[in-house]
C-alpha positions as CSV (number, residue, x, y, z in Angstrom):
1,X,112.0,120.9,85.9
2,X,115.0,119.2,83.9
3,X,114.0,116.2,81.9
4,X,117.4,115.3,81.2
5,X,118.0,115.0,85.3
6,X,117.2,111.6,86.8
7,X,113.2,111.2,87.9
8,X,111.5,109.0,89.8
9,X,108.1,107.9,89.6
10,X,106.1,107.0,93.2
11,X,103.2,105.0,93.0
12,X,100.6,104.4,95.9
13,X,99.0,100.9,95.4
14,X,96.0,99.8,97.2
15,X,94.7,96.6,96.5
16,X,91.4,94.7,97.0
17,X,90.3,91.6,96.3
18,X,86.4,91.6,95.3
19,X,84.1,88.9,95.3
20,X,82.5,88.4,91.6
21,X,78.9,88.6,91.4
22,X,76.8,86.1,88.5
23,X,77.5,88.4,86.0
24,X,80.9,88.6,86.8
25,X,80.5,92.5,88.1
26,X,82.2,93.1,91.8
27,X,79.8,92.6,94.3
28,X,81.2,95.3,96.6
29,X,82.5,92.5,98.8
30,X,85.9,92.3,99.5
31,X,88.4,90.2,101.4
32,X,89.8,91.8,104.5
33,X,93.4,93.3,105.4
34,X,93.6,90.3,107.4
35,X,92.7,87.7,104.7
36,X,95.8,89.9,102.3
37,X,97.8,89.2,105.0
38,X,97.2,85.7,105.4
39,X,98.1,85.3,101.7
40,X,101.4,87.3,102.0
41,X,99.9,90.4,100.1
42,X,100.2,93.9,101.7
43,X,96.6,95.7,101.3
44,X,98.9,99.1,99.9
45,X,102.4,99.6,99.0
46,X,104.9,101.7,97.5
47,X,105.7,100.9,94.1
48,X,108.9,103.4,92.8
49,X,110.2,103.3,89.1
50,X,113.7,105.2,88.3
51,X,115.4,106.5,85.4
52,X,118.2,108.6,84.2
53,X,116.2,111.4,82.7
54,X,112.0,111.8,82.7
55,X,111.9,109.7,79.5
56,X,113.6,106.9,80.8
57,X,111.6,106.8,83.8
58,X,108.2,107.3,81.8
59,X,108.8,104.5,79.6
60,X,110.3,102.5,82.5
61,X,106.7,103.2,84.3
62,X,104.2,102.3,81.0
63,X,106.0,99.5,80.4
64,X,105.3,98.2,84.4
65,X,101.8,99.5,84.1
66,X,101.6,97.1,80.6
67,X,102.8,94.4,83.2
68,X,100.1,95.1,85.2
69,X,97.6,95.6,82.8
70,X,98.2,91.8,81.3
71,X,95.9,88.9,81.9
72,X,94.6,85.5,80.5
73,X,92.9,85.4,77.5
């Protein structure tokens, strides 16, 4: 393969919602397809990220998987 040819990076995302337990653990409970839906949240998508050579798109893909990775606190 040609790193210096444009890549494209495909991500599968499934996402669930889980119910905390008192020690703030998932319980293994988890809100339905339907409850996603309700909300305007697909339970899996397609996420791409592009770039003009493999390093482009690698950075362009840690630096949305940082985004993801943020939170409060």
């Amino acid at each position: 393969m040609d790193p210096s040819r444009p890549h494209s990076a495909v991500l599968n995302v499934q996402v669930e919602v889980h119910a905390l337990d008192d020690l703030g653990q998932c319980s293994g409970q988890t809100l339905s397809a339907s409850s996603l839906e309700q909300a305007g949240i697909k339970p899996s998508f397609l996420l791409s990220v592009s770039g003009i050579s493999a390093e482009e798109c690698l950075n362009k893909l840690k630096a949305k998987l940082e985004q993801f990775n943020e939170h409060d606190g």
